[in-house]
N, C-alpha and C positions, 0 to 999 in steps of 0.2 A: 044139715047141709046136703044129706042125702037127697038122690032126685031132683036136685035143679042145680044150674051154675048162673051163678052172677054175671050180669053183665056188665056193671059200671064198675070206675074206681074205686067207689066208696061200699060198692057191693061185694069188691075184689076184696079188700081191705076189712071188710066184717068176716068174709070169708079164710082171712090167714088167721084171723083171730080165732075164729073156731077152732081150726085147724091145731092152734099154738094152744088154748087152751083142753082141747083134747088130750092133747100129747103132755098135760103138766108143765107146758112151756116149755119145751124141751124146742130144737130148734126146726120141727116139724114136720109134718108127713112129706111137704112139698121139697125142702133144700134134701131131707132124707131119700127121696125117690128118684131127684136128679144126680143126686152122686150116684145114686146106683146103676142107674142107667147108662150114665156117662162110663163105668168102671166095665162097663159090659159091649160096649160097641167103640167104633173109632168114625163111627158118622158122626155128622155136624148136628149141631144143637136142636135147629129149625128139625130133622128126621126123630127126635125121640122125647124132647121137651115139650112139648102142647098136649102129647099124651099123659107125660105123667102129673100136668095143671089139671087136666080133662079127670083123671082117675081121683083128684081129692076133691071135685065138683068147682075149680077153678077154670076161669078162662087163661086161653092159652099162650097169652102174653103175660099171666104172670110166672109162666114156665120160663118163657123164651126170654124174660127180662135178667133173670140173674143166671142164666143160664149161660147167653153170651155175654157177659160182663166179667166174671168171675173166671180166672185164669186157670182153674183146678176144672173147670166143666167146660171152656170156652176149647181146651187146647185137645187135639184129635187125643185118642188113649189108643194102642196097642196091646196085646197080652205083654209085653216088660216095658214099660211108663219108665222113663229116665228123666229125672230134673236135674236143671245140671246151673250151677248158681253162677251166674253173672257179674255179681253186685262188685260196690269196689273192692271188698278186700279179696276176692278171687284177681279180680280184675287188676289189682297190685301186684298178686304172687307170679303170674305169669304174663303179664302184660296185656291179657286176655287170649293168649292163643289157647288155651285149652278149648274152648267149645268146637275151633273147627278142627283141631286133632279127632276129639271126639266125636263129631260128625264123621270124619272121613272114617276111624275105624267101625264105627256103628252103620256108616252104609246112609244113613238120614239125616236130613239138615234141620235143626231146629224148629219146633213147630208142624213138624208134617208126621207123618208114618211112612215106614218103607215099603217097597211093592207085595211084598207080603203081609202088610197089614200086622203085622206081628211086632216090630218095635216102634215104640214113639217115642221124642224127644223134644226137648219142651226145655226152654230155655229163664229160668227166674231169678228174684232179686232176693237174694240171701237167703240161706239154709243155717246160719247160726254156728257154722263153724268156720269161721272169719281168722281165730286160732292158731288152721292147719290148713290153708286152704291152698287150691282149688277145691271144690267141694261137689258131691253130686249123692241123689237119691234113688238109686237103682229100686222100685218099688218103695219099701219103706226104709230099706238096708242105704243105710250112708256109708260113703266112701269121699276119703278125702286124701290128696296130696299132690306132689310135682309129677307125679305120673298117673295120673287118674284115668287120660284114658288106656292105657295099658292092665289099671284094675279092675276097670268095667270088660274088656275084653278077655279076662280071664288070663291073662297072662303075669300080672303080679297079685300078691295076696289082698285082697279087700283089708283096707282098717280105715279108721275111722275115732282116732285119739281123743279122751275123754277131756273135759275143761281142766285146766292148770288151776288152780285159786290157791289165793293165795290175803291173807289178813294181814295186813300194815299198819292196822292202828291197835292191836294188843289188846283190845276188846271189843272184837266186831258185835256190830247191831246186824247185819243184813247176813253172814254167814254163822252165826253161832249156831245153828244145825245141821251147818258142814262141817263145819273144824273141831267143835265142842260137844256137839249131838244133845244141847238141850232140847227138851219137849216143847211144844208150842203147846200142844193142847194140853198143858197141866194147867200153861198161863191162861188158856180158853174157860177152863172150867170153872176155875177163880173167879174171874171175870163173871162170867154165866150165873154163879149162885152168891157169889158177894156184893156186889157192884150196880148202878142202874145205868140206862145208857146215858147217863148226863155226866156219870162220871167219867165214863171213858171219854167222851168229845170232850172235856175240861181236859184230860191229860196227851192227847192230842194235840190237843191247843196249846197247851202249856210246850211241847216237845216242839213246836216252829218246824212240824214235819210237812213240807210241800212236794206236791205228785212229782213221781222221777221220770214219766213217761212225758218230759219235753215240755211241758205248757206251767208247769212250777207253781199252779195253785194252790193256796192252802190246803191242805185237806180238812181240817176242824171244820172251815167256813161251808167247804160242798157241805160237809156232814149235817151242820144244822142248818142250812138251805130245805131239808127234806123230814127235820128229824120229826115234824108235826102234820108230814106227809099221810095219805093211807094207798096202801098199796106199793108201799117202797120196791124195790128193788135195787140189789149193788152187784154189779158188772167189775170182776177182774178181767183187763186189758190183757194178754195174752197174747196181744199181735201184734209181739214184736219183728219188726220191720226192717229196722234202719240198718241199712249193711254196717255192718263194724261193731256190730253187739249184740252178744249170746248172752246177755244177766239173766233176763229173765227165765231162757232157757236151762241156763243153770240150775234157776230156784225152782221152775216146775219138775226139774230132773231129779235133783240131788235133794232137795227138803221141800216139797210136795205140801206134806205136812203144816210147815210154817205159813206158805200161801195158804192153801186152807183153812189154819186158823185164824190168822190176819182177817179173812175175808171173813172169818163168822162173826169176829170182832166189831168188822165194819157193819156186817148186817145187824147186830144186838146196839150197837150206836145209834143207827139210822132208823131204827125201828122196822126194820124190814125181813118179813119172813122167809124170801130165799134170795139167794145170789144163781150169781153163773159165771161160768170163767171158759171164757173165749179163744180156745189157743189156736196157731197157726197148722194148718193142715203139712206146714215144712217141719213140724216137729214133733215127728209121729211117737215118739218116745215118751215125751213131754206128756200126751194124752193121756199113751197109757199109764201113765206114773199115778199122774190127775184122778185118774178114773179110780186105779186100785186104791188109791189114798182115799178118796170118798168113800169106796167098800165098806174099807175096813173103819174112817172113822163112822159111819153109820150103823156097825154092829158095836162099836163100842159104846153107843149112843154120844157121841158127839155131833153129828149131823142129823135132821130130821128124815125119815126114808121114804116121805111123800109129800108134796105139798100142803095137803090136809092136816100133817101129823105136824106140822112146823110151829115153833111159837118162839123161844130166847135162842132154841137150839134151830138152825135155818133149815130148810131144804135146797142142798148145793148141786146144781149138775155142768157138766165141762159139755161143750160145745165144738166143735168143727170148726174152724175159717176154711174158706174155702180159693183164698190167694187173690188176694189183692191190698196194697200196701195200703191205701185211703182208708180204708175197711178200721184202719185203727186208727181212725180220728172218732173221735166218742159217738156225733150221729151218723154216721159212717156204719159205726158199727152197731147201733140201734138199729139201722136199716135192714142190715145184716140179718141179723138175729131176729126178726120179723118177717123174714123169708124174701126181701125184695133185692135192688139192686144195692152195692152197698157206697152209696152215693152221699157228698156231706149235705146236711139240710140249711137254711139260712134260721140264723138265732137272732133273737128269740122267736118262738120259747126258746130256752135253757132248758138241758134233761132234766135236770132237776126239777122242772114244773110239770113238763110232758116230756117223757125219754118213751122207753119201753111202752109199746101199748099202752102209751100216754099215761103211764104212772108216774110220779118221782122216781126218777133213775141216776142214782150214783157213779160213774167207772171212774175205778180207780185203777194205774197199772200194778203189774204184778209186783215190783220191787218195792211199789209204795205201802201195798201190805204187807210183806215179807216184814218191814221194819214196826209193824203195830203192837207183835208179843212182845219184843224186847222192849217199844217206853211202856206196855201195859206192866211190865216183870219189873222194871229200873225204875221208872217212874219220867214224866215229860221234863222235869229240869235238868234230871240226868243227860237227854239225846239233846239238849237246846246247849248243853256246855260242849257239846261237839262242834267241827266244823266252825265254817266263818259265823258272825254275829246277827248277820240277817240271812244266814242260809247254813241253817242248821244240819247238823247229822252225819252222815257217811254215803257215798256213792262205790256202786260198783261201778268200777272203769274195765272197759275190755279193748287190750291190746292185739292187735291183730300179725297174722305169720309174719311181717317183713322184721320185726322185731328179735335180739338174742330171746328175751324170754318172755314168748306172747302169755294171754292170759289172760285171768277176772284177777284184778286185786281191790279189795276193800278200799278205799281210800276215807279219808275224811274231807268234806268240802273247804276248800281253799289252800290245799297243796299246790304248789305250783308245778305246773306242767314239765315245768324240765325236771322234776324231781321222778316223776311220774314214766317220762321216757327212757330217764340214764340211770336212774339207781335202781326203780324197780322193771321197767324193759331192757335194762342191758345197752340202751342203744338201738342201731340198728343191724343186723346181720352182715358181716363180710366187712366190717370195717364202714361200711358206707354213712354216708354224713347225713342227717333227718334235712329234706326241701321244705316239705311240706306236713304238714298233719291236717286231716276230717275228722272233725271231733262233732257225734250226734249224728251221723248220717251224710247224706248228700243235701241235706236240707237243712242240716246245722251249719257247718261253713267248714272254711279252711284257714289255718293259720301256717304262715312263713317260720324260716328259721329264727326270725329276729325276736319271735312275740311267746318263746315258750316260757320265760318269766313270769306269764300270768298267774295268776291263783285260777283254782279250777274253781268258779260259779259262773252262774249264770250270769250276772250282773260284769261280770269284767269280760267275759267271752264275748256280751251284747253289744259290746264297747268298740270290738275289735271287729265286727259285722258278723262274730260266729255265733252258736246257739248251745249251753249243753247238752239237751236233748236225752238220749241215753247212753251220753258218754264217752259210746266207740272212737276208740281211735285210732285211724288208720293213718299208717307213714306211707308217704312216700320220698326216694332217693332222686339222684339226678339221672338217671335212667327210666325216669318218667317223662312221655313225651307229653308236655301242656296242654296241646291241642289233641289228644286224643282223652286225654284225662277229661277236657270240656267237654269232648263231645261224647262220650261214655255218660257225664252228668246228667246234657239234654235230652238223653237217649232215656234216663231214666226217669227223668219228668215228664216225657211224653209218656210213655208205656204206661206209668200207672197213674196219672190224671185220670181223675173218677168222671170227665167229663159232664160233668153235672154245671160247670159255667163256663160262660165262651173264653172270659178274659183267661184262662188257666187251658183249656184244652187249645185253643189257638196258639197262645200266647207260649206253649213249651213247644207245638210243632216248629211255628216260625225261629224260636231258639234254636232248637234239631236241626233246621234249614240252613241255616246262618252259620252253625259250628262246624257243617260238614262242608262248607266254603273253605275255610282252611285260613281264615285273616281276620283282619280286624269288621266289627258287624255293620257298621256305615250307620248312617243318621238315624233311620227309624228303630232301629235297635233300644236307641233310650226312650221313645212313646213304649214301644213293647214292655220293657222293663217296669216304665211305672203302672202303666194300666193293670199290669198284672197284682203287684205292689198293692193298687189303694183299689181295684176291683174284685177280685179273686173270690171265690165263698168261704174258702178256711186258710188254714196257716198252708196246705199245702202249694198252691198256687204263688201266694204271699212271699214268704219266702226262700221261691226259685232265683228268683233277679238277688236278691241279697247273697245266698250261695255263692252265686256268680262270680260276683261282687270279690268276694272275699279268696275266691279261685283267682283271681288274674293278679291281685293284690301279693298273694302268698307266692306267686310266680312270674310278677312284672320283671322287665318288661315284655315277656314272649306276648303275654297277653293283653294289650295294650289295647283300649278300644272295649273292651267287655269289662270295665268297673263302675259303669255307667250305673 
C-alpha cells in the first residue's frame, strides 16, 4: 500500500483491509491514529483527520468519515477531557441539573473548550454507573454522586462506588466468579482437549440460552449458521449502551476471565480461529481488566499469542469503541471495527454469511457468554430447568440510584417485577411510591405502577409495548416531570441516530421538535411514528415510536396524544 492512495470506494475498502490485516486485525492503524490525534489537539476533525487517512496511504475521507461521526473524536479535547453522563439514570437522580452545575463550576458548557483551550467537556449517554449516579469521567478517573460537581472542582473527595451484586437464586449461572471464584478456564480446557465443537452447540442447544444483548436470539442456531463457515470470526458485544445497565460492565470488571472463556468457547464452537471483544471507550477499566486477562491467559497458554499461532486455542484481542450507542447494533459494529463510520447496514446479508471483512461473523453480547462455562460445567438441561419454560436461565437486572438498594442482582427469568423492585430494591428511596419504571434502556419501554406483576421476559414485557433488552431498570417517582422525561427520551434518539436512514434521523428530529412544544404532537405525529416503525434500518429507529408508546401509557393522562 505503500506509495500510492486509493481513490474509489472499493479502493478505499481494499485499502482498510490491508491496513486490518497488517495490524492482525486489530482495529487499525487508521481508528489508532485518529484517537491519537484527537488526544493531542482541541481542533476540529476536518484540521487533523485527512492527514492521518493520508499517513496509512488512505484517502482523506475515510479519515474524516469516522472521525466526525464518532463522539470520542467528533467532540473538541482539552488537556482535562470531562464526560459527564447524561443518560436516564443520571438524569433521575438529579433531575438533570447536574450538567449545568458543572458547566458553571468548570467555566465550559458542554461540548466546547474553554478560553484557554485547557478543559473540555463533553456531555454522554451512560458511563455504567447508573448505581450511584450522577456520574462523570474526569480523564479515565470516574466520579460519581449528588455532588459531583463539587468533586470535579476539587472541593469534595473523588469516589466512585464499586457495583453492589448480589445472587437471588442460590446458584448463579452469570456470577459464579464473583460470588464463588470458580475458574472458567479449568471449564475451557476440558472443553479444548475433551470435546468437538459439535458437542458444545448440542449443549448450548440443549440449555435454550438466547443473546441477553436485547434481540433474544438463539445462540445455538447463530452458532451453526457459521459453524461450516471459513474464516470465522466471534465478536464479544462490549457496547453496552442502554442507560440503566452496568452487567456487562461488571463481568468485564470483576470476572474478565469468565468473558474470556466463554468467548474461547464460542470460537472452538464456530470453528473460528480468533475472536475480539469490543468494549466501550466509557469503560476504561473494563479494558484494562480485558487486556491483562488476555496477558495472562496467553502465558498460561489458554489463548493463542498471534493470529498465525491460533487453532482450538483462539487468538483474542479487546478493542476500543469509540462512543456511539448504534455502534452496538451488530453491523454497526462490524462497521466499526473495519475502520469506517459505525453505521447499521441493511440485511441481508446476515453477518453470519458476510460480517467482518465479509467472513462469517458471530457477536454475541458479553453476558451471553459469561453464561457458556457454567451450562459447559452443569451441562444444557441443568440452565433450561432455570427461568421461564420458553426463556430459559438467569438475567442480570441492574437497579439504578433512586432505589433503597440499587445494584446487579442475578435473577432467574420470569420473576415478577414487583418482586424484583420491593424485596430485592427495597422500593424506592425516601418513602416514595415507584410511577414509573424503563426496563432495557430508552428503547426498551416504560412500564406504569399498575403492570409490575409481570414476569420478567421478554415475551410478556412485548405484550405490554416494553422490551427486556438488558434489563436496566430505572424508577422513576411523582417528582418526575412527564414532559421533560419525553423530552430527555427524544433528545436521546436524535443524538445517537447513526443517520445512516431518513425515516430514523428525520423521524427522531421532528419527535425532539414536537416534545419541546410542551403538549400534545397534533396529527402528523402518527405518520411520523409509523414511518419510523415499518421504515427505519434497525431496531434502533423501530422502536423509538413504541418507547414512546409505552412512555405516555405509564404516565397518562399528562401525555395524552403521544401513544399513537
Amino acid at each position: 500500500m505503500a506509495g500510492r492512495t486509493p481513490h474509489g470506494p472499493d479502493e478505499a475498502r481494499d485499502g482498510l483491509r490491508e491496513v486490518a490485516a497488517r495490524r492482525g486485525g486489530r482495529d487499525g492503524l487508521l481508528a489508532a491514529g485518529l484517537r491519537q490525534a484527537r488526544s493531542g489537539t482541541a481542533e476540529e476533525p476536518g484540521a487533523w483527520a485527512p492527514e492521518v487517512a493520508r499517513a496509512v496511504g488512505l484517502p482523506a475521507a475515510a479519515g474524516l468519515g469516522p472521525a466526525t461521526y464518532f463522539a470520542d473524536l467528533a467532540a473538541p479535547h482539552g488537556t482535562r477531557h470531562v464526560r459527564v453522563c447524561t443518560a436516564t439514570a443520571c438524569f433521575a437522580a438529579r433531575g438533570g441539573q447536574h450538567l449545568g452545575e458543572i458547566e458553571r463550576e468548570l467555566g465550559v458548557r458542554a461540548g466546547s473548550v474553554d478560553e484557554r483551550r485547557t478543559t473540555s467537556l463533553q456531555a454522554v449517554h451512560c458511563l455504567g454507573y447508573c448505581y450511584a449516579g450522577p456520574a462523570a469521567l474526569d480523564g479515565t478517573r470516574p466520579h460519581a454522586g449528588h455532588d459531583l460537581a463539587d468533586q470535579l472542582a476539587g472541593r469534595s473527595q473523588p469516589r466512585a462506588p464499586r457495583i453492589p451484586v448480589t445472587d437471588t437464586t442460590g446458584a448463579p449461572v452469570l456470577l459464579t466468579g464473583i460470588v464463588e471464584e470458580e475458574s472458567a478456564w479449568d471449564v475451557w480446557r476440558r472443553v479444548a482437549t475433551r470435546l468437538r465443537p459439535a458437542d458444545v452447540r448440542g449443549e448450548v442447544a440443549a440449555s435454550g440460552l438466547r443473546g441477553r444483548g436485547g434481540a433474544g436470539f438463539p445462540v445455538a442456531a447463530k452458532w451453526d449458521a457459521v459453524a461450516r463457515g471459513q474464516g470465522t470470526v466471534v465478536v464479544a458485544n462490549g457496547d453496552e449502551g442502554d442507560p440503566g445497565s452496568y452487567a456487562d460492565r461488571l463481568l468485564m470488571e470483576e470476572d474478565p476471565a469468565r468473558v474470556l472463556a466463554g468467548l474461547a468457547m464460542a470460537c472452538f464452537a464456530c470453528g473460528a480461529r480468533r475472536g475480539t471483544v469490543l468494549v466501550r471507550s466509557e469503560y476504561p477499566r473494563a479494558i484494562t481488566r480485558l487486556r491483562d486477562a488476555v496477558a495472562r491467559a496467553i502465558e498460561a497458554g489458554d489463548l493463542a499469542d498471534s493470529p498465525g499461532a491460533s487453532g482450538p486455542r483462539p487468538f483474542v484481542e479487546v478493542v476500543e469503541g469509540a462512543g456511539s450507542y448504534v455502534a452496538g447494533e451488530e453491523t454497526a459494529l462490524i462497521a466499526r471495527l473495519e475502520g469506517g463510520r459505525g453505521v447499521a447496514r441493511p440485511r441481508p446479508p446476515y453477518p453470519t454469511d458476510h460480517g467482518l471483512w465479509d467472513a462469517p461473523t458471530v457477536v454475541n453480547n458479553v453476558e451471553t457468554l459469561a453464561a457458556v462455562p457454567w451450562i459447559m460445567r452443569h451441562g444444557g438441561a441443568a440452565h433450561a430447568r432455570r427461568g421461564a419454560p420458553d426463556e430459559t436461565g438467569t438475567k442480570l437486572v441492574c437497579l439504578s440510584e433512586r432505589f433503597v438498594r440499587p445494584g446487579a442482582y442475578e435473577v432467574e427469568l420470569g420473576v415478577p417485577v414487583r418482586e424484583i423492585v420491593h424485596r430485592y430494591g427495597g422500593g424506592l428511596k425516601d418513602g416514595h411510591e415507584v410511577v414509573a419504571l424503563q426496563i432495557g434502556g430508552p428503547l426498551g419501554g416504560f412500564l406504569g405502577a399498575d403492570a409490575l406483576d409481570l414476569p420478567l421476559t421478554a415475551r410478556a414485557l412485548a405484550d405490554r409495548g416494553a422490551a427486556l433488552g438488558h434489563a436496566g431498570i430505572v424508577a422513576f417517582d411523582s417528582g418526575t416531570d412527564p414532559y421533560e422525561l419525553l423530552w430527555h427520551l427524544w433528545e436521546f434518539a436524535a443524538d445517537e441516530s447513526c443517520g445512516a436512514c431518513s425515516p430514523c434521523r428525520l423521524g427522531t428530529r421532528r419527535g425532539l421538535a414536537l416534545a419541546r412544544d410542551g403538549g400534545p404532537p397534533g396529527e402528523t405525529y402518527g405518520s411520523v411514528a409509523r414511518l419510523m416503525t415499518e421504515a427505519s434500518l434497525c431496531a434502533f429507529g423501530r422502536r423509538v415510536p413504541a418507547a414512546v408508546r409505552s412512555l405516555a401509557r405509564a404516565f397518562a393522562p399528562a401525555l395524552a396524544g403521544w401513544d399513537r
